[in-house]
N, C-alpha and C positions, 0 to 999 in steps of 0.2 A: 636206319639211325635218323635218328630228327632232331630235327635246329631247333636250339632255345628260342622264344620270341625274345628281341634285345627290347633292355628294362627300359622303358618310357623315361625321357629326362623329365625331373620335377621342373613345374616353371617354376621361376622367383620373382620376387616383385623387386619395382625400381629397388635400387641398392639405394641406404641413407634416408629414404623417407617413411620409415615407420611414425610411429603418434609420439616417442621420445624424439625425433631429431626434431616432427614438425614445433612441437612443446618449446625446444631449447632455440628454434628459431625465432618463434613465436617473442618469448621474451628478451629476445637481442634488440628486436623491433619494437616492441613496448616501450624499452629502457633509451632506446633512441631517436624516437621520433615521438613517446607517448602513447597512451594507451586508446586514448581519444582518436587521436590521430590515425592511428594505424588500422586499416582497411584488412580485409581479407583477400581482398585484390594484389595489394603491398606482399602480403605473408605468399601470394601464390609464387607472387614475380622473381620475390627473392628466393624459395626453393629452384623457379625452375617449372612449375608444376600449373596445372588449373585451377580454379577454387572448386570442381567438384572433386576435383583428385583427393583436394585437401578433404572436403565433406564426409569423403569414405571414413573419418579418422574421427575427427569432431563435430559436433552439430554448431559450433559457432565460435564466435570470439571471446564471448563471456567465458564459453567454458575453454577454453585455453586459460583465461586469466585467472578462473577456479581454481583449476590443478595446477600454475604455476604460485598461484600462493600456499594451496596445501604442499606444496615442492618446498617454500620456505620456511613453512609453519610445522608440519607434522613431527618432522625429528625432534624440535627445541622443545615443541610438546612434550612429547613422550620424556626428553631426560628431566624437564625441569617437573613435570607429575611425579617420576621418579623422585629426586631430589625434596620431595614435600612428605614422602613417606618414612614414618618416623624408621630406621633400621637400627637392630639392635649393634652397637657398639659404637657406631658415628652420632656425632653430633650435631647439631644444627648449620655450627659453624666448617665444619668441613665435606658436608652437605653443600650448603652454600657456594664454597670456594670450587671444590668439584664442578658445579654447573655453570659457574660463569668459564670455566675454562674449556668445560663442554661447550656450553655456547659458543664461543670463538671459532673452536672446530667445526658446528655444526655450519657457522655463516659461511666459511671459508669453502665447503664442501657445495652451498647453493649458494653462493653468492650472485649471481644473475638472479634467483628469484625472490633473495631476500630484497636485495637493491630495486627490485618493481614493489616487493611489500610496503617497505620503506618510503614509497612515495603515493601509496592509494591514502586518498582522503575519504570514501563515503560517498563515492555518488552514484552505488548501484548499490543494490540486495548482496553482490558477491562481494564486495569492497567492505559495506559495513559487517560482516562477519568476520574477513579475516580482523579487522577494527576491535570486534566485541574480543575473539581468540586473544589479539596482544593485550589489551588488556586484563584478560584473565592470567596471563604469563606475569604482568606488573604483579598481579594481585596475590599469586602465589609466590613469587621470589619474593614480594612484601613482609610475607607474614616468613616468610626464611628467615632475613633479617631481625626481624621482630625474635623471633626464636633465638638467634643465635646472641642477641644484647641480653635477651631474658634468663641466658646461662652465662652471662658475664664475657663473652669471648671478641664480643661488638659495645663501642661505643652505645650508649643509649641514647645521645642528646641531638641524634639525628634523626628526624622521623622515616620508621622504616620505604615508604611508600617514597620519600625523596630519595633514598640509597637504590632503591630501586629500579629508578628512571636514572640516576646515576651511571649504574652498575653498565645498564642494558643500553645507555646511549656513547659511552665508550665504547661497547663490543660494535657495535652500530654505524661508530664511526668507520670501522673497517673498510667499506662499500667505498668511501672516498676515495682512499689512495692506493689499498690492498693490493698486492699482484702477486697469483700464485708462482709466478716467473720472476720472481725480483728479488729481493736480497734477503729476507726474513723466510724464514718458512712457521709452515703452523704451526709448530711447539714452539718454535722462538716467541711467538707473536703470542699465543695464548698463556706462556708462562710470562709475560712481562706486561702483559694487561692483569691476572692475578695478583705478581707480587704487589704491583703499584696499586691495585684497588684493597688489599689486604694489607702489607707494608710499608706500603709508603715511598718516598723519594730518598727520605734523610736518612743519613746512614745512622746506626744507634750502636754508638761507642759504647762498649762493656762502661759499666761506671766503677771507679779506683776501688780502692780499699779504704774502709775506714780510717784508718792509719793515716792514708796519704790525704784525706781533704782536710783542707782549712778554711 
């Protein structure tokens, strides 16, 4: 009778540091110290790790700060491309309302790398692209707008392009005070940014009956 040979343990690598933990450290460090600022010596110290440890994963800081913007960017993409796609039986205007309230959810899901989005100005190749992307997001919730006053459901005497920058610097403001630990949660917080950018403040009392005005 003969002995199994016992099954080799698989190795594993350090626990915690794959290329998602080093990413979401990455942009902790950004958001707190700048983007400028922060070394790749910083991002080692703070894992724990070397900077070739880190190299096995990334080839630099820019590309960190790449895929922490397609992190903020790619989702809001995708629903607001969605959202511009004419579907049969919706209409502009709830099209519209739909995506701002997707957006909300979407920030709240990245919000560490919307809130690095939110403060790139342009001073590298990767900066001015994620730049040119937001812009293309104004320019398509723009022409939503535009669409949904051209079916009567929106104001017209606001130009769509200002509704826009509107729309998306309320959802925007989120980054300031937001905390998914605090006393709103995401549908609270994304229903009452819609109703206020759609309805308003002031309550709209039924109006009487003929009868009754004088």
């Amino acid at each position: 009778m003969t002995t199994a040979e016992p099954t080799p343990r698989r190795r594993r690598g350090r626990p915690g540091h794959d290329q998602a933990a080093i990413l979401r450290a990455a942009v902790e460090l950004f958001n707190r110290k700048g983007y400028d600022a922060t070394s790749m010596g910083d991002l080692a110290k703070e894992l724990g790790l070397t900077k070739p440890a880190i190299y096995h994963h990334v080839t630099s800081k820019e590309q960190l700060l790449s895929r922490a913007l397609d992190d903020a960017l790619d989702e809001l993409t995708a629903a607001v491309a969605e959202a511009s796609r004419k579907g049969a039986g919706t209409s502009a205007y709830q099209r519209l309302r739909a995506v701002v309230r997707r957006s909300v959810e979407v920030l709240v899901a990245h919000q560490p790398s919307v809130t690095l989005l939110l403060r790139v100005r342009g001073n590298s190749e990767v900066e001015l692209a994620a730049l040119e992307r937001r812009r293309w997001l104004d320019d398509r919730l723009a022409e939503l707008v535009a669409d949904a006053a051209a079916e009567g459901s929106l104001r017209g005497d606001v130009p769509p392009a200002l509704v826009s920058r509107l729309l998306f610097g309320m959802v925007n403001s989120l980054v300031e005070w937001y905390r998914a630990d605090g006393v709103y949660d995401t549908a609270t917080v994304a229903g009452a940014i819609t109703a206020i950018a759609f309805d308003g403040l002031a309550r709209h009392e039924p109006e009487p009956p003929a009868s009754q005005a004088s």
